[in-house]
C-alpha positions, 0 to 999 in steps of 0.5 A, a space after each residue: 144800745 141796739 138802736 145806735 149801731 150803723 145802718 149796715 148792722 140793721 136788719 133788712 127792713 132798716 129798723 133796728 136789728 131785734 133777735 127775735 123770730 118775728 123780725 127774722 121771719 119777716 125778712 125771710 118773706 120780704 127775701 131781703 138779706 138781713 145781717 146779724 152781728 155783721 154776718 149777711 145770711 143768704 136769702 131763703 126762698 119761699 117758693 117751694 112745690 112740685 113741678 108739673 112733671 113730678 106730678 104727671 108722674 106720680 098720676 101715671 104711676 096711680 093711672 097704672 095701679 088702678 089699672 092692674 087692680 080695678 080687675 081684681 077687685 071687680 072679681 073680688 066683688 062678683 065672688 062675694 055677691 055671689 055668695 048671696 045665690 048659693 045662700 038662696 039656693 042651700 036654703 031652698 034646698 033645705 025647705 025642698 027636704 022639708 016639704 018632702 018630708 010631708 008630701 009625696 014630690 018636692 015642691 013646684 013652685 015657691 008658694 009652696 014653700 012659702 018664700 018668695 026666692 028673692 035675695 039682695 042680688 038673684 031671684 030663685 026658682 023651682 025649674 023642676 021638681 018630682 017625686 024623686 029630684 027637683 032642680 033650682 035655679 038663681 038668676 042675677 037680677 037685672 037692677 044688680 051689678 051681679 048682672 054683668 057678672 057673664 060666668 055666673 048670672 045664673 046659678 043652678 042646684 040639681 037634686 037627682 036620684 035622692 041624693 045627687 047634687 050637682 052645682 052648675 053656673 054658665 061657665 064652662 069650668 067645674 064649679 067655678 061659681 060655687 067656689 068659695 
């Protein structure tokens, strides 16, 4: 009985008007009125996005993000890295006291301790060492990101007096490179 009703009850394509989700949507796309028992539903757009000014904002408000946290990130990085120089040190450090504990001065050179000094991101060395200190040394290596690190590219591990430590970077403050 569908088929027989007038023209104006059919949907908006002229075929006969079937409830089904096919046919409706069908209509939607071709943004046609359609009736359905007699009532004429609006048209419904299917163009629906973001305007160019909504996305301009919402890439200013990331752009400003970034820009407040790509720094702090950065000196996150370089704190970790430098985790790396004081591994390397602390480890010469014990290898000193170990040579020591068979010889009459510390060692002068890492051959004698047997360890070449180089870790992921600094290269270690003996700057100086007697009977009774010795003086350590990491340098940020050139092929590092740590390189560009301007406080603490080189770390340093001072033994004086049998048992002085001092820890010092290339910045002015106290320790700020040893800090953890």
């Amino acid at each position: 009985m569908l088929n027989h009703r007038p023209k104006a009850a059919l949907g908006c394509d002229e075929r006969p008007f079937k409830p089904d989700r096919r046919q409706a949507t069908l209509c939607i796309k071709s943004r046609r009125p359609f009736t359905i028992g007699g009532m004429v539903r609006p048209e419904v757009h299917a163009d629906r996005g973001f305007t160019l000014v909504e996305l301009l904002v919402v890439i200013a408000v990331l752009a400003v993000i970034a820009a407040v946290a790509l720094p702090s990130f950065t000196e996150s990085i370089r704190k970790s890295r430098r985790a790396d120089a004081i591994t390397l040190l602390t480890g010469l450090q014990q290898m000193q006291e170990r040579f020591r504990s068979n010889n009459a001065n510390y060692a002068t050179t890492l051959e004698q301790l047997q360890t070449d000094g180089k870790g992921e991101h600094y290269q270690a060395a003996v700057v100086q060492a007697d009977a009774t200190s010795y003086t350590l040394s990491a340098t940020a290596l050139s092929t590092s990101p740590q390189a560009e690190d301007d406080k603490c590219n080189v770390m340093t591990l001072v033994m004086a007096d049998g048992g002085l430590l001092q820890y010092t970077g290339t910045s002015s403050a106290s320790k700020p490179c040893w800090s953890r």
